[in-house]
N, C-alpha and C positions, 0 to 999 in steps of 0.2 A: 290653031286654036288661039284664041285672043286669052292672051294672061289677066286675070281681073282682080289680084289683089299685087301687096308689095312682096320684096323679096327674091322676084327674080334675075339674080347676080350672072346664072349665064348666061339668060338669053341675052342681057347688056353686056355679057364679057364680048361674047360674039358681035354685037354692034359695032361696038365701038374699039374692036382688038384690041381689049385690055385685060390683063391676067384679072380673073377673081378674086386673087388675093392684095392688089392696088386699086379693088373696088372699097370705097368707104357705104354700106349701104345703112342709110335711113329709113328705107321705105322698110324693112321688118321691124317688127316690136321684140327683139332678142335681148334676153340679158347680155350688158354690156360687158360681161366680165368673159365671154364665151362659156365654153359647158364649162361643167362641176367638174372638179379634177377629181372627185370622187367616181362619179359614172367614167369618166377617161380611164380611169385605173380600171373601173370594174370591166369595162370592153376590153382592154389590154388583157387582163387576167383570163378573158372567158373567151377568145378568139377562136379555139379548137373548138365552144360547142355547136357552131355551125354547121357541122355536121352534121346533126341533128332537127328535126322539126321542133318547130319550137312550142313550150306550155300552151295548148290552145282553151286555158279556164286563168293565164300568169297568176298561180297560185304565190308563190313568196313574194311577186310585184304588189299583189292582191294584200295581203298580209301588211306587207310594208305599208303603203298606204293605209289599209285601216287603221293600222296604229299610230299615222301621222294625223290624218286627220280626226281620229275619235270615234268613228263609224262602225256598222258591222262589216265584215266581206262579202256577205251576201247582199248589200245595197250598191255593191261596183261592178261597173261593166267597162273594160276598156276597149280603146280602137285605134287606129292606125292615123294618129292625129283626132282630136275634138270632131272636127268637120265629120268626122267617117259617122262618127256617133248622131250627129244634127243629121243627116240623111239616113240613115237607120232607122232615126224614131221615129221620123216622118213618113217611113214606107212601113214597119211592122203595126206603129200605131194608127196609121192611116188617120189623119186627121185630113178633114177638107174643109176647114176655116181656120185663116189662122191671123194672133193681130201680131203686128211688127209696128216698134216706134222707126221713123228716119229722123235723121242718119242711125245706123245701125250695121253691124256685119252682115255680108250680100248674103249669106253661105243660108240663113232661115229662110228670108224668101226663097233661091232658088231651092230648097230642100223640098218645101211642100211643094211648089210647083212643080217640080219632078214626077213629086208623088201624087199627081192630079191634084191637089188644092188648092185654094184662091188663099191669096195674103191682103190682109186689110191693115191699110198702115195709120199710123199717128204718129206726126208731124212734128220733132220735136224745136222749141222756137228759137232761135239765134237769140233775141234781144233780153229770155231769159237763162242766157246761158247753155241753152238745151239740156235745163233740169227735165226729171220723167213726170210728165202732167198725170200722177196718178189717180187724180178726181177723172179725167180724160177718156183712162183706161177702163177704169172700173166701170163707166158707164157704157162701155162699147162693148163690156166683157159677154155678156147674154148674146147668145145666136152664135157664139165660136165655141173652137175644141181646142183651143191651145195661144199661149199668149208668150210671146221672146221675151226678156230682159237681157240685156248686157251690162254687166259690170262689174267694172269700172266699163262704160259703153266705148266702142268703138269705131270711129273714129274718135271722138269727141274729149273722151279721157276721164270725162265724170264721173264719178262713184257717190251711189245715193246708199244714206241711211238704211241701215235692215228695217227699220222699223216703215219705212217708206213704201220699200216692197212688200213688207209683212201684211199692209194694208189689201194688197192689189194681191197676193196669194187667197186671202183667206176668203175676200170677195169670187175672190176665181173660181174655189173649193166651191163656194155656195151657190154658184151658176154650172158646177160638173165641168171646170174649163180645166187644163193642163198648166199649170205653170213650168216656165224649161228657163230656168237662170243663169248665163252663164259666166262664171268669173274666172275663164283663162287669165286674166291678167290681175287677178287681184292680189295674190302673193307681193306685188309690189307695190302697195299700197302700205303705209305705216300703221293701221289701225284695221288687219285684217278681223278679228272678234266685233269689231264696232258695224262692218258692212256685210261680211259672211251668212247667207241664208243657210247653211249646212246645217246650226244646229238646228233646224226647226224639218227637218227630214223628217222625224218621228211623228211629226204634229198632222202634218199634210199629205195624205195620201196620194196627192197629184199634181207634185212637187218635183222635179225634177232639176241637179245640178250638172253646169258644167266644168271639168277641171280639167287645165292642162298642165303636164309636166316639162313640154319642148320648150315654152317661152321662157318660163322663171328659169328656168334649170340650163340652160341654153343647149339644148339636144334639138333642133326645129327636123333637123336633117334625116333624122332616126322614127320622126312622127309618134309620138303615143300622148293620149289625152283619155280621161276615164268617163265615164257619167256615174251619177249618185244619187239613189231613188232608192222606191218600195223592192224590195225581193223580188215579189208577185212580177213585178215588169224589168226586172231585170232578167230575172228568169225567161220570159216571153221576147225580149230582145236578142238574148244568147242564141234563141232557135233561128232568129233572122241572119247572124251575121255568118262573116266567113270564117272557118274554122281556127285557122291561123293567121288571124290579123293583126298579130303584134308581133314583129319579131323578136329572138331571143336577144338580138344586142341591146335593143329597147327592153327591153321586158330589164336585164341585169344590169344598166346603165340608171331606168328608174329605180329602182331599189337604191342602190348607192346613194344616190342623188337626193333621196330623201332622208337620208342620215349625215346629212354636209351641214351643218350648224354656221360654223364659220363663213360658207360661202354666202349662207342663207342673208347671216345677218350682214355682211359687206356689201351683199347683191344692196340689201334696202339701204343702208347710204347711202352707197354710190349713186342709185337713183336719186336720192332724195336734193342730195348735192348738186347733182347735173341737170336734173330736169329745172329749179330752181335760177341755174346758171343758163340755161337755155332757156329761158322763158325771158330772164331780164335780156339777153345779150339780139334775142331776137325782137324783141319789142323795142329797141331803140332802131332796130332798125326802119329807115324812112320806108312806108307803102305798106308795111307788111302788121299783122296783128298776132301774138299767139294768146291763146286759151290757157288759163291754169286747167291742168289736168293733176289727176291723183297717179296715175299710171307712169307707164315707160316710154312715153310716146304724147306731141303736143301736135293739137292744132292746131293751124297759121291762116288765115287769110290775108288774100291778097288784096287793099287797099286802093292800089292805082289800075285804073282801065285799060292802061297799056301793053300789059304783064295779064297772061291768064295763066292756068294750074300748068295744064302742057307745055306750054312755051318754057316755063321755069323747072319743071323736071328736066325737058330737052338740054335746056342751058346750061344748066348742074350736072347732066349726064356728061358731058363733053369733056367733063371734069372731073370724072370717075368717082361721084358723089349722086347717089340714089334716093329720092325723096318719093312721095307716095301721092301721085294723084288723086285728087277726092272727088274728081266730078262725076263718076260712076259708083257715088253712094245716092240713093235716093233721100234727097229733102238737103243736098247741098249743091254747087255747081261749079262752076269751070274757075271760083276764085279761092278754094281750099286745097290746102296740101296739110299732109300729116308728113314728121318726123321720129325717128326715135329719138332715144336717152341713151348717150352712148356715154366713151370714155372725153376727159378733158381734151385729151389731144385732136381725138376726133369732133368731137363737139366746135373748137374751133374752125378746125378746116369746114365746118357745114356754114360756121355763121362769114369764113370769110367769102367761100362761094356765094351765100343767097345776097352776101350787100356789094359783090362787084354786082352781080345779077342783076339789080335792084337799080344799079346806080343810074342808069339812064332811062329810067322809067318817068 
């Protein structure tokens, strides 16, 4: 089966017979710091309960979260990673029109199309940055049941104003459409209150949030991600999913993880630091372009005709440095690559890989 996002370290360990752990990978969005040493300690403590099936309602994960983010419990439902949850809603809600901006995350198209629906895209435009044409949206929102946003968006790394999307909900509301937001990656963003749709949960009845705890938190391996909506339809999702699809080490590892303060707040430096430093250090580089992004993770293109997206993953692979093909997001092509925000050290080894890469282009 063809891998279609970043992140897979072993089927390249196997490539290229090189341990996992002397892969440098870019192509995930991971906090740079690896997991919470908080969640480390709580799987370390809780090892024996494996034994056991695990909470199939993660009532204390449940709990914990509500009281991080300010919600009730009865507005969460969690899944085995975000993803689990985007194919969930798309099969219990059955929705059979759906709009998607490109570039955007594949995982909404192919959800509804699983779930017999057609996806209608909008097009976001390179020359304005690939801000969300929300006059665009609004007008295309009649005749659908459900509309994606990502943000901070991904690939791209942009994060639009709530008040941006506040627009483009409330239109949604007024035409009976779904709104499904999802801000896995906005934790690392400096100004989460300023982009946050969550509090406006109470406003919109067909509002739906997405949040993940793997990326910020650096657990990807353990998979858990929540959604954040009305009761009414979390309740009605609960009857769709599988019983036990959170495991217990995920279920006790989130908990923790959302009580690490310290981590929380070094995670956003660190980012704030390195993506900054990755942004200057790759834009001097000759052929190649990056994107300011708000996120943990930049887009690049690629300048020179000589050099496409594969060719320069390939070249980089060789060198046990993993970067993320873009030409398999719709509304980009064979001259994007995405990177993460990692550590200084690593950040280096990336930029001295792409300008040998580069150099004879």
């Amino acid at each position: 089966m063809e891998y279609k996002h970043g992140g897979d370290v072993f089927g390249y360990s196997r490539k290229i017979s090189c341990p996992v752990q002397e892969i440098c990978d870019f192509s995930a969005n991971i906090n740079p710091l690896g997991p919470s040493p908080a969640a480390v300690k709580a799987i370390q403590d809780n090892l024996d309960l494996i034994r056991h099936y695990p909470d199939p309602s993660c009532s204390e994960l449940r709990s914990a979260l509500s009281g991080y983010l300010s919600i009730p419990p009865e507005n969460i439902i969690f899944g085995n990673g975000a993803s689990e949850l985007i194919y969930l809603i798309a099969h219990v809600l059955k929705f059979n029109s759906a709009l998607v901006t490109a570039p955007t995350f594949i995982e909404y198209g192919e959800a509804i199309n699983c779930a017999g629906g057609a996806v209608k895209e909008i097009l976001l435009q390179e020359q304005k940055d690939f801000a969300l044409p929300a006059t665009q949206i609004i007008k295309a929102l009649p005749g659908n049941d459900v509309i994606f946003i990502c943000n901070p968006n991904n690939p791209t790394g942009r994060v639009e104003n709530r008040s941006i999307i506040k627009s483009i909900i409330e239109n949604a509301e007024d035409n009976g459409v779904y709104t499904v937001v999802d801000e896995a990656f906005i934790d690392f963003t400096e100004s989460v209150k300023q982009f946050s749709v969550i509090p406006l949960l109470n406003k919109y009845p067909k509002l739906l949030v997405l949040y993940s705890l793997t990326k910020f938190f650096g657990i990807p391996g353990l998979r858990l991600g929540a959604l954040l909506g009305p009761a009414e339809i979390v309740r009605k999702l609960e009857t769709g999913k599988d019983p036990w699809n959170v495991n217990i080490l995920a279920q006790v590892a989130g908990k923790a993880a959302l009580s690490d303060f310290d981590y929380m707040d070094e995670t956003i430096k660190l980012v704030r630091q390195e993506r900054e430093f990755l942004y200057r250090a790759i834009s001097r580089i000759s052929g190649l372009k990056a994107y300011q992004g708000n996120a943990n993770y930049l887009l690049v293109k690629i300048l020179k005709g000589g050099m496409t997206s594969s060719q320069l993953v390939a070249l980089l692979a060789q060198k046990g440095v993993l970067i993320r093909d873009c030409s398999n997001f719709s509304g980009l092509n064979n001259s994007f690559i995405r990177v993460a925000v990692k550590t200084r050290r690593e950040n280096v080894i990336l930029i001295e890989a792409l300008t040998e890469a580069m150099k004879g282009v």
